[in-house]
Structure formats: C-alpha cells, structure tokens
PDB file of N, CA, C and O in Angstrom, chain B, residues numbered from 101:
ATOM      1  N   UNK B 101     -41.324   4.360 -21.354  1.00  0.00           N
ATOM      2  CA  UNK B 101     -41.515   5.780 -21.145  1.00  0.00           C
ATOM      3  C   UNK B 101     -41.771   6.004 -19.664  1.00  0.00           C
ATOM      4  O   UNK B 101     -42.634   5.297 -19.143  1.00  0.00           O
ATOM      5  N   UNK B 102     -41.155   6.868 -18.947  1.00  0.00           N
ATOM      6  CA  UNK B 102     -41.263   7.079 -17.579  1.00  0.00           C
ATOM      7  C   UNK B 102     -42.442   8.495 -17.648  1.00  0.00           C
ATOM      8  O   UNK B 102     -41.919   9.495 -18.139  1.00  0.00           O
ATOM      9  N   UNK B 103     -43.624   8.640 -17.308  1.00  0.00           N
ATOM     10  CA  UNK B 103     -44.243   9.380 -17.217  1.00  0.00           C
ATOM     11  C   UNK B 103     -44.595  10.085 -15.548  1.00  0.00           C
ATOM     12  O   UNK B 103     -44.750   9.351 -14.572  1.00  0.00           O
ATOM     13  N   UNK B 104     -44.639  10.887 -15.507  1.00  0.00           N
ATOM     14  CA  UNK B 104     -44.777  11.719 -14.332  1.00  0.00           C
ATOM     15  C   UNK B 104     -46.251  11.686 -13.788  1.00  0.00           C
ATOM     16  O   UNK B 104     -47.172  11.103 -14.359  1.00  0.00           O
ATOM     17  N   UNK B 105     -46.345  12.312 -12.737  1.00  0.00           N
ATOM     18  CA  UNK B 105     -48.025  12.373 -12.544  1.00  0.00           C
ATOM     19  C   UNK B 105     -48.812  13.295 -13.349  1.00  0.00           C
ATOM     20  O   UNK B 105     -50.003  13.161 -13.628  1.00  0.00           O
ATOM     21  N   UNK B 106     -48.120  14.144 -13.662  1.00  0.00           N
ATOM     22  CA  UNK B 106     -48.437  14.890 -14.465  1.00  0.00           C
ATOM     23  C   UNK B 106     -48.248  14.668 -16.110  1.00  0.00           C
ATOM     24  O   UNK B 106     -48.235  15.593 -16.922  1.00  0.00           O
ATOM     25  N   UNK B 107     -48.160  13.793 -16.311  1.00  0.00           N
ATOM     26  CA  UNK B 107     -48.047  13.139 -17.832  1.00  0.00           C
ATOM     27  C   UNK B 107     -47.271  13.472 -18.448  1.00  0.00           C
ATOM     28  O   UNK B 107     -47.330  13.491 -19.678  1.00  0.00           O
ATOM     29  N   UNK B 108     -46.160  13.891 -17.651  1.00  0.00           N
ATOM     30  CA  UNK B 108     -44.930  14.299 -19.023  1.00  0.00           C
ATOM     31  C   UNK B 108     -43.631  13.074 -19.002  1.00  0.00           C
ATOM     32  O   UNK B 108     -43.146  12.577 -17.985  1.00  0.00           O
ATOM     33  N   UNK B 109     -43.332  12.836 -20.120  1.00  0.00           N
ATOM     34  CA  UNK B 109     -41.861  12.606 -19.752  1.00  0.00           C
ATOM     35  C   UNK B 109     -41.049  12.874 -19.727  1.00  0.00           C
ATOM     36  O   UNK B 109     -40.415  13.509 -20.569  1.00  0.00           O
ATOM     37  N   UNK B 110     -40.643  12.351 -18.384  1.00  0.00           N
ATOM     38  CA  UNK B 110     -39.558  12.800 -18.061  1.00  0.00           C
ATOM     39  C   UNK B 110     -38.412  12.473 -18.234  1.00  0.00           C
ATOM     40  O   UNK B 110     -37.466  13.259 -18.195  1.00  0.00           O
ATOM     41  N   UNK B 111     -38.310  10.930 -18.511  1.00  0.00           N
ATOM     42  CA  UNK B 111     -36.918  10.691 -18.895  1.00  0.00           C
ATOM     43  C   UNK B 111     -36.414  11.126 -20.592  1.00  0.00           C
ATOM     44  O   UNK B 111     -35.276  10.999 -21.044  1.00  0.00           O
ATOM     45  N   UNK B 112     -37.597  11.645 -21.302  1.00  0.00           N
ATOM     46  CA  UNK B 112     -37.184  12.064 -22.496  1.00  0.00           C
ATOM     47  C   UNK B 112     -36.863  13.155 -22.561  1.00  0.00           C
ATOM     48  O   UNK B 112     -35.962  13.524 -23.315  1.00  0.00           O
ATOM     49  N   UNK B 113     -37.606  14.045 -21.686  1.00  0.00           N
ATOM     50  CA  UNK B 113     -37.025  15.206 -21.313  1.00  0.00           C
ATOM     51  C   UNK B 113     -35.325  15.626 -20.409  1.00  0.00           C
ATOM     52  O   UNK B 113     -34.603  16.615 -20.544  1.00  0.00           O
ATOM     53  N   UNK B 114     -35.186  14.545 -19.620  1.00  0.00           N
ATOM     54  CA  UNK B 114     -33.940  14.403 -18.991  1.00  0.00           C
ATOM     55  C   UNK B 114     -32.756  13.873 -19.992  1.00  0.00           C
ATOM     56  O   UNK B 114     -31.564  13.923 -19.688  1.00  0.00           O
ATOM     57  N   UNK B 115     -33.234  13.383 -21.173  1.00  0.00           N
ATOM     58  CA  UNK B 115     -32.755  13.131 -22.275  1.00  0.00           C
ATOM     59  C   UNK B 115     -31.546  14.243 -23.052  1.00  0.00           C
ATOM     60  O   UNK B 115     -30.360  14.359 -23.359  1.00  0.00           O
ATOM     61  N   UNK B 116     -33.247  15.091 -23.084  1.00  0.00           N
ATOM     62  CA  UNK B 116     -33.092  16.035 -24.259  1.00  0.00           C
ATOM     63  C   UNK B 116     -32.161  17.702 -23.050  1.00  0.00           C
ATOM     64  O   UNK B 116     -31.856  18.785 -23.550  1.00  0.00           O
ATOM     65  N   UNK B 117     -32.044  17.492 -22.195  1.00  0.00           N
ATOM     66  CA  UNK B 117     -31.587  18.262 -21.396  1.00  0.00           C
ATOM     67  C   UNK B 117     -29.913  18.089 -20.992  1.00  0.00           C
ATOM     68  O   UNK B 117     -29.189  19.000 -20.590  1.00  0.00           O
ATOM     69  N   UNK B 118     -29.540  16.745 -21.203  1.00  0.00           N
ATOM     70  CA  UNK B 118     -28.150  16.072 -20.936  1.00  0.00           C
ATOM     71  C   UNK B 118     -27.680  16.620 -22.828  1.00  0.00           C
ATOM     72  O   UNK B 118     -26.685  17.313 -23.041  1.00  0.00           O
ATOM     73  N   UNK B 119     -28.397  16.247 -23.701  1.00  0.00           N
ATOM     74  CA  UNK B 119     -28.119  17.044 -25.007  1.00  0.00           C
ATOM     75  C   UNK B 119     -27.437  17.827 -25.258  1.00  0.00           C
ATOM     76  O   UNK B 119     -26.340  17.899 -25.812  1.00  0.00           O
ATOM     77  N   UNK B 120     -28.486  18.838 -24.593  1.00  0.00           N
ATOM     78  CA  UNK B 120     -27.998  20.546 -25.046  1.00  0.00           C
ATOM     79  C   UNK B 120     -26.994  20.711 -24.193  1.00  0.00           C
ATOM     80  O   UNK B 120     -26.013  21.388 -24.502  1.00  0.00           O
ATOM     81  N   UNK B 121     -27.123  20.074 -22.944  1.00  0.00           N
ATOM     82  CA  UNK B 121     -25.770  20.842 -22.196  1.00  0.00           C
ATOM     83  C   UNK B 121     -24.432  20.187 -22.947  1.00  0.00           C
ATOM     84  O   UNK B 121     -23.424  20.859 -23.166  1.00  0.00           O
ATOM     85  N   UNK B 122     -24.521  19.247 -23.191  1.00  0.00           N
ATOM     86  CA  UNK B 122     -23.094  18.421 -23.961  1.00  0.00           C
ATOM     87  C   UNK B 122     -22.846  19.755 -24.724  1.00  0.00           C
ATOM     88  O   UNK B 122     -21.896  20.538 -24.732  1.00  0.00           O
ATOM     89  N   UNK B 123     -24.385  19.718 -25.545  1.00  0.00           N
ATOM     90  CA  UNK B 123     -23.955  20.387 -26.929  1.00  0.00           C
ATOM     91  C   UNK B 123     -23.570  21.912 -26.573  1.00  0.00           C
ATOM     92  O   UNK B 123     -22.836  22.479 -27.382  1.00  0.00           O
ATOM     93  N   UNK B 124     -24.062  22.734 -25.266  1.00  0.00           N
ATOM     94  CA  UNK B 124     -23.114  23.882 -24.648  1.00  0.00           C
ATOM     95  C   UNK B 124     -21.956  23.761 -24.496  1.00  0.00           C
ATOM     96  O   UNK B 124     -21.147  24.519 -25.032  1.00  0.00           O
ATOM     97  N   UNK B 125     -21.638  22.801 -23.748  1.00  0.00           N
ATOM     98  CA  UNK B 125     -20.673  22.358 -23.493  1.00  0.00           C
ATOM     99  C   UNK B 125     -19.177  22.265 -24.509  1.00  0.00           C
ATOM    100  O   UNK B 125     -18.041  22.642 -24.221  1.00  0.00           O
ATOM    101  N   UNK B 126     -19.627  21.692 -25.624  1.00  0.00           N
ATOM    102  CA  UNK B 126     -18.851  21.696 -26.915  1.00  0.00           C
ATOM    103  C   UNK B 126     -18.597  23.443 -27.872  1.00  0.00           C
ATOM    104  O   UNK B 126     -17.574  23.874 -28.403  1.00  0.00           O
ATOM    105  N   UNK B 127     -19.715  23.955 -27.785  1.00  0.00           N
ATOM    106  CA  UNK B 127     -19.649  25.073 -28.358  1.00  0.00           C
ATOM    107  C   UNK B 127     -18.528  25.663 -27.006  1.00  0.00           C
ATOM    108  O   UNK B 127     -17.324  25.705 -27.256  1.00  0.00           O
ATOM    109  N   UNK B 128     -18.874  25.954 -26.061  1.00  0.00           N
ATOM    110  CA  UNK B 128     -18.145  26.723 -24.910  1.00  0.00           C
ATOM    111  C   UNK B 128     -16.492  26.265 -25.399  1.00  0.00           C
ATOM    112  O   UNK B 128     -15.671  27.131 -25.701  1.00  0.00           O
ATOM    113  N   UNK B 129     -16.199  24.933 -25.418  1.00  0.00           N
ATOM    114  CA  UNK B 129     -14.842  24.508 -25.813  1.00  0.00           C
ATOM    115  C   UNK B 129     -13.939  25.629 -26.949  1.00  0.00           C
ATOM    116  O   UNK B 129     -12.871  26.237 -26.890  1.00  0.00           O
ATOM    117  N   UNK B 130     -14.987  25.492 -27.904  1.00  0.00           N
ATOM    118  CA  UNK B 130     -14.707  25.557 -29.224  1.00  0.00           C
ATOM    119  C   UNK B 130     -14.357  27.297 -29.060  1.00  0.00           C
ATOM    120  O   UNK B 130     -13.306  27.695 -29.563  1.00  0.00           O
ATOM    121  N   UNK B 131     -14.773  27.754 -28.735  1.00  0.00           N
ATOM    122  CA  UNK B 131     -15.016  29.278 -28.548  1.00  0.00           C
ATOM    123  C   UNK B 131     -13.899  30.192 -28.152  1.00  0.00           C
ATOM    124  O   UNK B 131     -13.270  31.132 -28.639  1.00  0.00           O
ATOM    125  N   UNK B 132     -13.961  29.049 -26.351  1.00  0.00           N
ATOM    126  CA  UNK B 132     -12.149  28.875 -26.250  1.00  0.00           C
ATOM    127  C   UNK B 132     -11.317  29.059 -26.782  1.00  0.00           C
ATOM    128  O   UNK B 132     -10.677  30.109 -26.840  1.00  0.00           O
ATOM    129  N   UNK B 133     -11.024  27.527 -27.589  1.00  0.00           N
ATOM    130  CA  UNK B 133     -10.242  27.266 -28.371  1.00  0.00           C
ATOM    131  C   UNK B 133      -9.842  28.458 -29.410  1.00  0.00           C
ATOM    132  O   UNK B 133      -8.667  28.820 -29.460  1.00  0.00           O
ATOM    133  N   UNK B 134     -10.992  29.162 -30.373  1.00  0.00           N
ATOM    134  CA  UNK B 134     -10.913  29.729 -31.447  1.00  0.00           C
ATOM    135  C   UNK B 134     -10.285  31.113 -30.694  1.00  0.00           C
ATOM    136  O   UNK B 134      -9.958  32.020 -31.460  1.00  0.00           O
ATOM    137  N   UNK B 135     -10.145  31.276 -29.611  1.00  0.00           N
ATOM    138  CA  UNK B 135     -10.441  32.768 -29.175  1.00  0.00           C
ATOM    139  C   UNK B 135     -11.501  33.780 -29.006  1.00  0.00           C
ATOM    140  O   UNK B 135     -11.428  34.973 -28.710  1.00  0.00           O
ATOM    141  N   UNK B 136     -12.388  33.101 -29.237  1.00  0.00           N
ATOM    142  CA  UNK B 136     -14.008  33.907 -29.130  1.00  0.00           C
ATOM    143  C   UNK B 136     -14.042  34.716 -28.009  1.00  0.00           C
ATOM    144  O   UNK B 136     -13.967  35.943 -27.945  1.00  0.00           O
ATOM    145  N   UNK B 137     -14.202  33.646 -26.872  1.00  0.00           N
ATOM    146  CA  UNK B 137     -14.079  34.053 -25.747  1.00  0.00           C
ATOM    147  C   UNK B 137     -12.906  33.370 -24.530  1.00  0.00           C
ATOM    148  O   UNK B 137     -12.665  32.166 -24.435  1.00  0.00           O
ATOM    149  N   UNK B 138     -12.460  34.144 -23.916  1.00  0.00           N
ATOM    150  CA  UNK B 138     -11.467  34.229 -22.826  1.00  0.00           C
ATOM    151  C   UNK B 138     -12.254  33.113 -21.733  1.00  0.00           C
ATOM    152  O   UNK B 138     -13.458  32.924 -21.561  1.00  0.00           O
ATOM    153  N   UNK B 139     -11.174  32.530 -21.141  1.00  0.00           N
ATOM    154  CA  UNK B 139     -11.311  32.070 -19.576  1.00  0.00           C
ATOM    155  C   UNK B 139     -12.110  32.537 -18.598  1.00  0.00           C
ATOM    156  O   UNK B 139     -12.862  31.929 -17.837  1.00  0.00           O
ATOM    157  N   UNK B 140     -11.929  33.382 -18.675  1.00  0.00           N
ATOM    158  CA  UNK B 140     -12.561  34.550 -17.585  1.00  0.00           C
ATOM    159  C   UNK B 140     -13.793  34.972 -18.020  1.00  0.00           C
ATOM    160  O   UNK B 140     -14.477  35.425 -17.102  1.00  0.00           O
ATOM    161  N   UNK B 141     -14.314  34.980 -19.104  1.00  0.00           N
ATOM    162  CA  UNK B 141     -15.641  34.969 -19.467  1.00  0.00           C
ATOM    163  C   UNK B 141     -16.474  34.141 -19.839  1.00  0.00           C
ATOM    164  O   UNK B 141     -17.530  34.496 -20.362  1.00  0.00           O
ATOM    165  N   UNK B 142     -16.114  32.715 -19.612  1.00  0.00           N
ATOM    166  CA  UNK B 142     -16.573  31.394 -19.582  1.00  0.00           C
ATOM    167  C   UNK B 142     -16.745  31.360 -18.551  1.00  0.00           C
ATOM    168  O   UNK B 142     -17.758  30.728 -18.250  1.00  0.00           O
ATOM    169  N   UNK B 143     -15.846  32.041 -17.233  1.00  0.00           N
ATOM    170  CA  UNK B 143     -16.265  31.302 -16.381  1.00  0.00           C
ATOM    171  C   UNK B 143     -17.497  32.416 -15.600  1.00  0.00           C
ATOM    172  O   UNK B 143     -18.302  32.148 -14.708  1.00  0.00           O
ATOM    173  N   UNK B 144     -17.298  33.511 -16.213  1.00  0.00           N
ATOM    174  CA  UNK B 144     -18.759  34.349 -15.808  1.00  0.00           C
ATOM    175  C   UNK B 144     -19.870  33.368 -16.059  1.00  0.00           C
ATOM    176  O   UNK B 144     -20.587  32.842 -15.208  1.00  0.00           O
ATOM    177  N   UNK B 145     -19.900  33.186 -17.529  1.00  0.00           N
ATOM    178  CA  UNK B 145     -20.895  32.574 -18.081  1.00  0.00           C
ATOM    179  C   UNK B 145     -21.399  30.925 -16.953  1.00  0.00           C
ATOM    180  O   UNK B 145     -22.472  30.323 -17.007  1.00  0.00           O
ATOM    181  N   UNK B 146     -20.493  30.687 -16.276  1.00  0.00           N
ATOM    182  CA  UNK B 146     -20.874  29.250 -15.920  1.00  0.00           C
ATOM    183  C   UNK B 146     -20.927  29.634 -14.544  1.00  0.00           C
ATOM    184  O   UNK B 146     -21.018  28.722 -13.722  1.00  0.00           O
ATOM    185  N   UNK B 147     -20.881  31.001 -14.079  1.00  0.00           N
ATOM    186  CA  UNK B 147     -21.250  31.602 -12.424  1.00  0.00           C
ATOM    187  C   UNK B 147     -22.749  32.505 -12.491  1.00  0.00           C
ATOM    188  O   UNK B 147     -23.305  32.946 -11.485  1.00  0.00           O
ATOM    189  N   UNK B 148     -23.141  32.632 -13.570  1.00  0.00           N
ATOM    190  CA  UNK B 148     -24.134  32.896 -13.922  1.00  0.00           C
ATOM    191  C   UNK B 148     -25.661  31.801 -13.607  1.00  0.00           C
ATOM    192  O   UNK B 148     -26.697  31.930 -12.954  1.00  0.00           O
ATOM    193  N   UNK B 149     -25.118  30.840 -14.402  1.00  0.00           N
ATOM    194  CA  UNK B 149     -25.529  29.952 -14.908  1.00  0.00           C
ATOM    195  C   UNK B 149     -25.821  29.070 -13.133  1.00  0.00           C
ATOM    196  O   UNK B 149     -26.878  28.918 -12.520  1.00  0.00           O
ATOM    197  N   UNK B 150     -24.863  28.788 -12.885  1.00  0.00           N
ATOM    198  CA  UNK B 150     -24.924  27.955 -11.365  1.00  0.00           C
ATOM    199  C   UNK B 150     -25.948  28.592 -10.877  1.00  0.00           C
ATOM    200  O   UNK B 150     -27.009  27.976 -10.774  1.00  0.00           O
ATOM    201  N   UNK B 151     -25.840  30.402 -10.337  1.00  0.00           N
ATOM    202  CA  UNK B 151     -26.524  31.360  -9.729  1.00  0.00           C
ATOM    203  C   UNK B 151     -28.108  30.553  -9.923  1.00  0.00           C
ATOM    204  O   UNK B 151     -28.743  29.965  -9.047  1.00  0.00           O
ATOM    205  N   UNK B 152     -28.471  30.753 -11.356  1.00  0.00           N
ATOM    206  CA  UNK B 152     -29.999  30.479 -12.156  1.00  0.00           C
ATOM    207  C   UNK B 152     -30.428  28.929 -11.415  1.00  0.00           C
ATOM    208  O   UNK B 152     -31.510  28.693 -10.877  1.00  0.00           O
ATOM    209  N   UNK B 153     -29.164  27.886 -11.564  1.00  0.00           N
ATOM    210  CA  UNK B 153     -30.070  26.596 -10.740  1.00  0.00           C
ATOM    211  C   UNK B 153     -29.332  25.681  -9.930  1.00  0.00           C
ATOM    212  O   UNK B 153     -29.049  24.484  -9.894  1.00  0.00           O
ATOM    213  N   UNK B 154     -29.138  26.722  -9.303  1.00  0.00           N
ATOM    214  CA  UNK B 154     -28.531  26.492  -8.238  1.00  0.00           C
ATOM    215  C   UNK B 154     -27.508  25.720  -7.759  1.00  0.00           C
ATOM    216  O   UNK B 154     -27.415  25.364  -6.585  1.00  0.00           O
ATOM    217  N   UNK B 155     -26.556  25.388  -8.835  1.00  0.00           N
ATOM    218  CA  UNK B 155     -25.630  24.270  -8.663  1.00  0.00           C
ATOM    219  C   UNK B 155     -23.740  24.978  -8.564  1.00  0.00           C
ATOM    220  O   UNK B 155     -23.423  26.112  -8.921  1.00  0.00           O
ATOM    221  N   UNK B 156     -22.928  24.084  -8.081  1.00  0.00           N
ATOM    222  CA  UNK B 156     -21.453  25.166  -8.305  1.00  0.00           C
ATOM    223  C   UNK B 156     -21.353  25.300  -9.417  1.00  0.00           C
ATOM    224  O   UNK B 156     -22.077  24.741 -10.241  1.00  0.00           O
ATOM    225  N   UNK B 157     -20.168  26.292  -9.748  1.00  0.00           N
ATOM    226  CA  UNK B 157     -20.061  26.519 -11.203  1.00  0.00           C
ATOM    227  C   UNK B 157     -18.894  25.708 -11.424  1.00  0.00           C
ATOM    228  O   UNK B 157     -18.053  25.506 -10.548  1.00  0.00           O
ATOM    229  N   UNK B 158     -18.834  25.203 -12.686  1.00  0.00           N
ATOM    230  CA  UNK B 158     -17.273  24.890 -13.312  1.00  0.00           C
ATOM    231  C   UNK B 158     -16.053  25.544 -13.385  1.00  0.00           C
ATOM    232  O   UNK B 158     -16.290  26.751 -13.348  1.00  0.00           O
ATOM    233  N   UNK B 159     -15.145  25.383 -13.451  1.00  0.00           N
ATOM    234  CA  UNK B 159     -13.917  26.260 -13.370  1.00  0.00           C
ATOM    235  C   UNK B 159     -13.511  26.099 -14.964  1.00  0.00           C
ATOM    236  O   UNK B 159     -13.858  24.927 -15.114  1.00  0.00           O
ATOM    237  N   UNK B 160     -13.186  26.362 -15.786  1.00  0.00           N
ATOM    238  CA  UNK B 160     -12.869  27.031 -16.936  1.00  0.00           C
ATOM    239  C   UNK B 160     -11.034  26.830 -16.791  1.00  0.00           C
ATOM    240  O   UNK B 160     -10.292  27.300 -17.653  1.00  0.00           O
TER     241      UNK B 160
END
C-alpha cells in the first residue's frame, strides 16, 4: 500500500481513477457508436473536461 503523508492511498486511489476513466471512456465509444451522441459533442465533452484539469483534450 503506498500511503501518503496524509494517510491516504494513493495508489488505490490512482487505481480506482484509471477505472472510471476506461470505464468513460467505453461508455463515450458506445454512445458514438449507437448514435447517442455526435463527434462534435464528444468532443465538447472532452474540451470541457481538459478545461476542469488541466490537460489537452482528445480529438474524437
């Protein structure tokens, strides 16, 4: 267990964070795919998203 100074962990938490994004990640596909949502509003969603932490966005 990698614990922080602050007593959390973190690598379980870095865990559980690589997770959900897969598991975004897969739904976002699927959504696509089905027609849910358009290109162009995936890729709002992932210019949004960059904006919040600070990283580039994906291209869609």
């Amino acid at each position: 267990m990698d614990v922080n100074g602050e007593g959390q962990d973190t690598a379980s938490e870095r865990g559980e964070v690589h997770f959900l994004a897969a598991l975004v990640d897969e739904l976002m596909r699927a959504m696509l795919a089905s027609g849910v949502m358009t290109k162009a509003q995936l890729n709002e969603v992932e210019q949004a998203v960059a904006q919040r932490v600070g990283s580039p966005p994906r291209a869609w």
